[in-house]
C-alpha positions in Angstrom: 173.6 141.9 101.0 177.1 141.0 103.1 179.6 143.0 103.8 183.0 141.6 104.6 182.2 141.2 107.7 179.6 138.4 107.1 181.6 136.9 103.9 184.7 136.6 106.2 182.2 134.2 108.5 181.3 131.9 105.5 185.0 132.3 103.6 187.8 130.9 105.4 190.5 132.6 103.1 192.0 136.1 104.2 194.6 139.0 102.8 195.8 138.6 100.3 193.2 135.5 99.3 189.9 136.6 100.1 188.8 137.7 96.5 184.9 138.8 97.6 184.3 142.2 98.5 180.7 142.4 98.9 177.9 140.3 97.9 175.3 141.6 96.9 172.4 139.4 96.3 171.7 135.5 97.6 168.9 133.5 97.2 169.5 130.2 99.0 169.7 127.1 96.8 169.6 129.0 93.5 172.1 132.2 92.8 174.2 134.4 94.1 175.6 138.1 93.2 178.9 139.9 93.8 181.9 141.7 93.1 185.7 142.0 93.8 187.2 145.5 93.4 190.2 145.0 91.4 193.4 147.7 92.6 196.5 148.3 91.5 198.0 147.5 94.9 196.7 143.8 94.3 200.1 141.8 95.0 199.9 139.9 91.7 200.0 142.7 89.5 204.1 142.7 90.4 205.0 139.7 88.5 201.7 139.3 86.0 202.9 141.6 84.3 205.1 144.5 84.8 204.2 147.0 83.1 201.2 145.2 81.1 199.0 144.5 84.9 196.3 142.0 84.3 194.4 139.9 86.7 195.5 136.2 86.5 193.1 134.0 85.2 193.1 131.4 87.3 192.4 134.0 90.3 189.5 135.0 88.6 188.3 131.2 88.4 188.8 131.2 92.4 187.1 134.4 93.2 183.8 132.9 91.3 184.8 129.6 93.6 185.1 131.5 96.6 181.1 133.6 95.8 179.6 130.5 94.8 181.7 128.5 98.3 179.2 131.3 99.8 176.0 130.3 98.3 176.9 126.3 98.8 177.2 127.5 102.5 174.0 129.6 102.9 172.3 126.6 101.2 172.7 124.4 104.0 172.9 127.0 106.5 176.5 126.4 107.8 179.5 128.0 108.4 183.6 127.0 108.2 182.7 128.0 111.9 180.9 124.3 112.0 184.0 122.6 110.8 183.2 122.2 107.4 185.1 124.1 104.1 184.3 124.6 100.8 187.0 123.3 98.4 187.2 124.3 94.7 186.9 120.9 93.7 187.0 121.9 89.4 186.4 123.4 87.4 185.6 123.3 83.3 184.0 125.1 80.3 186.5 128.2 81.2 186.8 131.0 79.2 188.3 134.2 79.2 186.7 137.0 76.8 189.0 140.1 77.9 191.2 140.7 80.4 190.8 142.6 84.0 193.1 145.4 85.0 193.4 147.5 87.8 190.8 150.2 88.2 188.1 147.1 87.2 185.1 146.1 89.7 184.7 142.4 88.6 181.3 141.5 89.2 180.4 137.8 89.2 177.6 135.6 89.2 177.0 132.1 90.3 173.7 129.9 89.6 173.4 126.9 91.4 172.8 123.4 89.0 173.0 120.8 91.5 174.2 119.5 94.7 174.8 116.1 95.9 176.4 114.5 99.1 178.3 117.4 99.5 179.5 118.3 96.1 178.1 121.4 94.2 177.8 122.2 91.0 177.6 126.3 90.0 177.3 127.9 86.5 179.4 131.3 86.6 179.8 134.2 84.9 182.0 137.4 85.5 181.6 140.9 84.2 183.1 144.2 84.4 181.2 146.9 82.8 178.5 144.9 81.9 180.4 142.9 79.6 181.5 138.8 80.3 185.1 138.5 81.2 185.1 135.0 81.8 182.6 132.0 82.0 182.8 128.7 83.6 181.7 125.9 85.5 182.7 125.4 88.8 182.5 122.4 91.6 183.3 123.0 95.0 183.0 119.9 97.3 182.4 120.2 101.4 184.3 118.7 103.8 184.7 118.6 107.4 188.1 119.7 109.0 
């Protein structure tokens, strides 16, 4: 498990980008487990939408980046603190089954399929409730900075 602490040492995003709150499972080279408390003091609820609040989709596509950024790291046991970052490098197969509001814990998964030369390849899923909010496949590629 990592607390946000440790996930701020493998993420380089911060307030108000860092969309992983906690991780809760990793197992290096294969999956990794976590979730993003959604609140209603999240600064994109203001414009999407007033009065109708709903999580953007496409920040729901990064925070699955950002978890699975975290396994690609623990894979190769670095850190941004090396000089390298993860990119969100695509992503494809999207889909969005419901939408996430306020009050939601969005719990994602992320299963690594491959990795080569620096470019990973994660199947992801997100729930809240127990129920898939949103599926896709994500690539993130490393680079140094």
């Amino acid at each position: 498990m990592m607390r946000i602490d440790e996930i701020m040492e493998y993420l380089p995003h911060r307030y108000p980008f860092l969309l992983v709150d906690r991780v809760t499972e990793v197992e290096k080279g294969k999956l990794i487990k976590g979730y993003k408390n959604i609140s209603f003091n999240e600064s994109f609820f203001q414009g999407h939408f007033p009065n109708n609040p709903i999580m953007p989709g496409v920040l729901i596509i990064e925070a699955m980046a950002q978890l699975s950024g975290i396994l690609g790291f623990v894979t190769v046991e670095r850190k941004p603190a090396d000089g390298v970052v993860q990119y969100l490098a695509g992503s494809s197969k999207a889909r969005f089954k419901r939408p996430v509001l306020p009050g939601d814990q969005l719990c994602m998964e992320s299963e690594l399929i491959s990795g080569k030369r620096g470019i990973w390849k994660f199947d992801c899923r997100a729930l809240v409730d127990g129920e898939v909010v949103c599926v896709a496949e994500i690539l993130t590629a490393e680079r140094e900075v």
